[in-house]
C-alpha positions as CSV (number, residue, x, y, z in Angstrom):
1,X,103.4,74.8,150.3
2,X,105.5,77.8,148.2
3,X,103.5,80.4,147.3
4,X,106.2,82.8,146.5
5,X,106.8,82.0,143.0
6,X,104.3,84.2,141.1
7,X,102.8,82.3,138.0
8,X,101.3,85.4,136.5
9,X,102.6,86.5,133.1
10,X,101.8,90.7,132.8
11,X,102.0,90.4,129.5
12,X,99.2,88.2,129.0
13,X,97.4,89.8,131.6
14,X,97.7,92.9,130.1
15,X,96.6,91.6,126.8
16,X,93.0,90.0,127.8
17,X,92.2,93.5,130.1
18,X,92.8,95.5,126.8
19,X,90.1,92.7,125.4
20,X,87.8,92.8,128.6
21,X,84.9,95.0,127.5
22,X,84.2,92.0,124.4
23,X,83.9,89.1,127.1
24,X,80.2,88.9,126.2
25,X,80.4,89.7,122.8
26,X,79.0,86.8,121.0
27,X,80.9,87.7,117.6
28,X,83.6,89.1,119.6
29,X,87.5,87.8,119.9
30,X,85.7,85.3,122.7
31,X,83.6,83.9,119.6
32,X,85.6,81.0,120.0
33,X,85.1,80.3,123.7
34,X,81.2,81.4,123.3
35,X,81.0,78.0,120.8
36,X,83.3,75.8,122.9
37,X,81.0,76.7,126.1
38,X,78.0,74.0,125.7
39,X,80.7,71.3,124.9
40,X,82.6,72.6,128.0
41,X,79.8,72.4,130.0
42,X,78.1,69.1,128.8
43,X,81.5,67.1,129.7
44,X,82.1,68.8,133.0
45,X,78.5,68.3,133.8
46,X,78.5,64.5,133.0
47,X,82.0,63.9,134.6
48,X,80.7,65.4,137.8
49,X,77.2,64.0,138.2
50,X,78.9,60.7,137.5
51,X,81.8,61.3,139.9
52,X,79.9,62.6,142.6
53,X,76.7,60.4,142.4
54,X,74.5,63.0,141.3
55,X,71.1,62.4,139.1
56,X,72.2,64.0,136.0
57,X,68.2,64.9,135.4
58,X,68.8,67.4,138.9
59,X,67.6,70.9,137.6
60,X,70.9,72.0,140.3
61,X,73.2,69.1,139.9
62,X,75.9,70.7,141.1
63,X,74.2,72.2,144.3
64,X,76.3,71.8,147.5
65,X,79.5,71.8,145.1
66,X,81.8,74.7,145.9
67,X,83.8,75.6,142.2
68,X,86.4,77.6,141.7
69,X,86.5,79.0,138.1
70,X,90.6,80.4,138.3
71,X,91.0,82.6,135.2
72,X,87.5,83.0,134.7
73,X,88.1,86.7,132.4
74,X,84.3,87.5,131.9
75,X,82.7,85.3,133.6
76,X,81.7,82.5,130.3
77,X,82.0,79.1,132.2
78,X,81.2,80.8,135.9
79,X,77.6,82.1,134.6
80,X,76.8,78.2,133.8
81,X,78.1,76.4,136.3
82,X,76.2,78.7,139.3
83,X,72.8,78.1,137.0
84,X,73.6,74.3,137.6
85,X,73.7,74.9,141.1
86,X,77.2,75.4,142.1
87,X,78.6,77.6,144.7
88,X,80.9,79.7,142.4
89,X,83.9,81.9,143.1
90,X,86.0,83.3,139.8
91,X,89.4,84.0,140.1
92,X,91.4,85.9,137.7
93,X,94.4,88.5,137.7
94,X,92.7,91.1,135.8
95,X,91.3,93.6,137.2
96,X,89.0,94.8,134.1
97,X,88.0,91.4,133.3
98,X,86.7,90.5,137.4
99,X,84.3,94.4,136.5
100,X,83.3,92.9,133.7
101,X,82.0,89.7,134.7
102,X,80.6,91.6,138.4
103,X,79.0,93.9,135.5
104,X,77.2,91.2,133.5
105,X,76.4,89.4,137.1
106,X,74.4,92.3,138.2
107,X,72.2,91.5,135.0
108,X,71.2,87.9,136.4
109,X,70.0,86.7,139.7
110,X,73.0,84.2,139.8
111,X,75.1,84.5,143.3
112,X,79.0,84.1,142.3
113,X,81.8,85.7,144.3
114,X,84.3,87.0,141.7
115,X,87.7,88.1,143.1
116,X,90.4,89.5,141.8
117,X,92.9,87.2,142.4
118,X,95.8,84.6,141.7
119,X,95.5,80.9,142.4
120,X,98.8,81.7,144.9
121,X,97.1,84.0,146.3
122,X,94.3,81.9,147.0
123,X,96.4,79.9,148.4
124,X,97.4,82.1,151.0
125,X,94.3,82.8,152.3
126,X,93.4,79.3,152.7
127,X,90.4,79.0,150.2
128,X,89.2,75.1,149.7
129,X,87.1,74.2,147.2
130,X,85.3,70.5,145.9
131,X,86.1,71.4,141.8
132,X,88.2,73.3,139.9
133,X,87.7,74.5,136.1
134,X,91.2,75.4,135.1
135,X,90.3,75.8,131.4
136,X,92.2,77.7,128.2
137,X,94.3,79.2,131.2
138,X,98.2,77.0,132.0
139,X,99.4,77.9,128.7
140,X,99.0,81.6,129.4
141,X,100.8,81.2,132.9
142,X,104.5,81.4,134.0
143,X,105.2,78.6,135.7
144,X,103.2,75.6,135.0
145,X,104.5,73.4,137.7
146,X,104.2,75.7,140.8
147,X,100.2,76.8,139.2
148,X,98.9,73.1,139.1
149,X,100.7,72.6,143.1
150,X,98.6,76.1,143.5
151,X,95.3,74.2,142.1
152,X,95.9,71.0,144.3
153,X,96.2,72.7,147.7
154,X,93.2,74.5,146.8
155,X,91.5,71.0,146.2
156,X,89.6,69.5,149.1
157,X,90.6,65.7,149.2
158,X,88.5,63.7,146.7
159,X,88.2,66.4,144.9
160,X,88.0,67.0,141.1
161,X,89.7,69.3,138.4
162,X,88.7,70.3,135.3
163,X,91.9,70.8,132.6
164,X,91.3,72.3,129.2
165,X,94.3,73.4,127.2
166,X,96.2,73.0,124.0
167,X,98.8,70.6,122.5
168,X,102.2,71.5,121.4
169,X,102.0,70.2,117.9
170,X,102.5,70.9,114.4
171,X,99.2,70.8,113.7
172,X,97.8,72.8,116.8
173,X,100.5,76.0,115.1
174,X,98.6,75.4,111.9
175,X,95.4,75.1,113.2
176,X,95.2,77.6,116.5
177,X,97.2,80.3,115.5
178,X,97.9,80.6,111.6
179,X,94.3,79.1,110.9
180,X,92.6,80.5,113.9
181,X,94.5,84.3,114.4
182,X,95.9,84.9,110.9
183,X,93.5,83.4,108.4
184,X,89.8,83.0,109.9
185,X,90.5,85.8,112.5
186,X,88.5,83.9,115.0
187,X,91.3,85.6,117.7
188,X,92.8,88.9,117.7
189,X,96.9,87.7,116.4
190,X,99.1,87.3,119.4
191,X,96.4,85.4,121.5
192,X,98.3,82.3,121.7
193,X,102.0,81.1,121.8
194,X,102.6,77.8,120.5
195,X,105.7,77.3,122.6
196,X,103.7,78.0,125.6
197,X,101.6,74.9,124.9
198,X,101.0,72.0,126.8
199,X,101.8,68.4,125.4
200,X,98.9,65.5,127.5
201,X,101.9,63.8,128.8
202,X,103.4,66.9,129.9
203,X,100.2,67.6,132.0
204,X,100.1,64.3,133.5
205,X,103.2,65.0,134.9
206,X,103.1,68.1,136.3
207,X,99.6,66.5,138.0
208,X,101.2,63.3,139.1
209,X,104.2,65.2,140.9
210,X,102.1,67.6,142.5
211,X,99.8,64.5,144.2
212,X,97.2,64.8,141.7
213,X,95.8,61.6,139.8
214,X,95.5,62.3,136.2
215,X,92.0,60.5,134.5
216,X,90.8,60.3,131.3
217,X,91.7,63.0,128.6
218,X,89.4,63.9,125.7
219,X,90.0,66.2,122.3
220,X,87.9,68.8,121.8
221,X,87.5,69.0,117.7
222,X,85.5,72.0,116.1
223,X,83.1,70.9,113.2
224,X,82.6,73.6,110.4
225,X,79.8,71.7,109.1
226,X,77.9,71.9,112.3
227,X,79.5,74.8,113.4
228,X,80.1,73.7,116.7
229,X,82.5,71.8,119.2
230,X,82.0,67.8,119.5
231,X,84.1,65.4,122.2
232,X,86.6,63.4,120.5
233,X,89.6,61.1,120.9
234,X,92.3,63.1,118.9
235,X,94.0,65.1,121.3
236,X,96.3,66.9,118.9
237,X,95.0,70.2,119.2
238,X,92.5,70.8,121.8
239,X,92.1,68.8,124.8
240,X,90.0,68.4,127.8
241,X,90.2,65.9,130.6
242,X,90.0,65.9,134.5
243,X,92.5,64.9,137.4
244,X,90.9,63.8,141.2
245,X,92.9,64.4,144.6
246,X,92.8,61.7,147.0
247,X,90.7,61.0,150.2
248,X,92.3,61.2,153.4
């Protein structure tokens, strides 16, 4: 496996650690990701305790299951996943946003390993894991292809990853960044570029030709009403689904 390609884009790096010290804030620029998280959770929860045979009414579900949260800025999804049991490491490039997620951590009696790291560099230093939650992060990296072959070595076989992204569309530019960034301000402008998003079919191949075995895809569609996130089947803007690696 090539590691020596480097997927990291400093430019986007360097714009989440100028946001790093607002992870947590609820009203923050991570408002959005702060109302996404239970709709997050809920579907990786239910994929998982279904995939691995696990009684979804577990208090730890998700105990024995080593997960790698890679770009896991502040520590939102990580937090979560290590109260449902899992064995949790967070990756991400940044330096300011691994303090503050150790930071907020050191606030709970959670046990999660948080590096500061690449998924290359993972790679390197032989790191397995059972799942992976690669979520809001492949349309902020480099090079798409050589990140996802990153992810699958990293995979144990039979294991699972988690893929949450958005679609290159016309109505994703309208929605997620002149809706989101210029009109509602729900993101500070420049969070996202729309060329840098990801079409479904586009993921399914970079998955496919890396060995992984793309499953079932789901849109993520935000209600105002009910101010909240809800599981749908329109994928045009934002999408969630979940690709396995096979047994030996």
């Amino acid at each position: 496996m090539e590691t020596s390609k480097n997927t990291i884009d400093q430019n986007e790096i360097n714009n989440f650690s100028s946001l790093a010290n607002k992870w947590w804030d609820p009203d923050g620029p991570f408002k959005p990701l702060h109302n996404l998280n239970p709709t997050r959770i809920i579907y990786i929860k239910n994929i998982l305790t279904e995939y691995y045979k696990i009684d979804s009414k577990e208090v730890k579900p998700l105990q024995g299951l080593r997960i790698l949260d890679i770009g896991c800025g502040g520590g939102l999804l990580s937090e979560p996943m290590a109260r449902l049991g899992g064995k949790v490491v967070g990756a991400d490039p940044s330096e300011k946003n691994i303090a503050v997620a150790k930071t907020h951590l050191s606030q709970t009696n959670l046990k999660i390993d948080y590096i500061n790291s690449s998924a290359e560099q993972l790679v390197e230093w032989g790191e397995k894991f059972d799942v992976i939650l690669n979520m809001e992060v492949i349309e902020h990296v480099q090079n798409i292809e050589v990140f996802i072959s990153s992810c699958n070595y990293l995979l144990n076989p039979g294991g699972i990853m988690f893929v949450a992204t958005l679609n290159r569309t016309l109505k994703s530019y309208i929605f997620a960044i002149i809706g989101a960034e210029y009109i509602l301000r729900w993101l500070p402008k420049g969070t996202h570029n729309w060329n840098n998003f990801v079409k479904p079919s586009e993921l399914r191949n970079y998955c496919s030709q890396s060995g992984l075995i793309p499953q079932d895809f789901k849109g993520m569609s935000f209600s105002p009403m009910g101010n909240n996130w809800n599981i749908t089947n329109n994928l045009e803007v934002n999408y969630i689904g979940h690709v396995t690696k096979k047994n030996l």
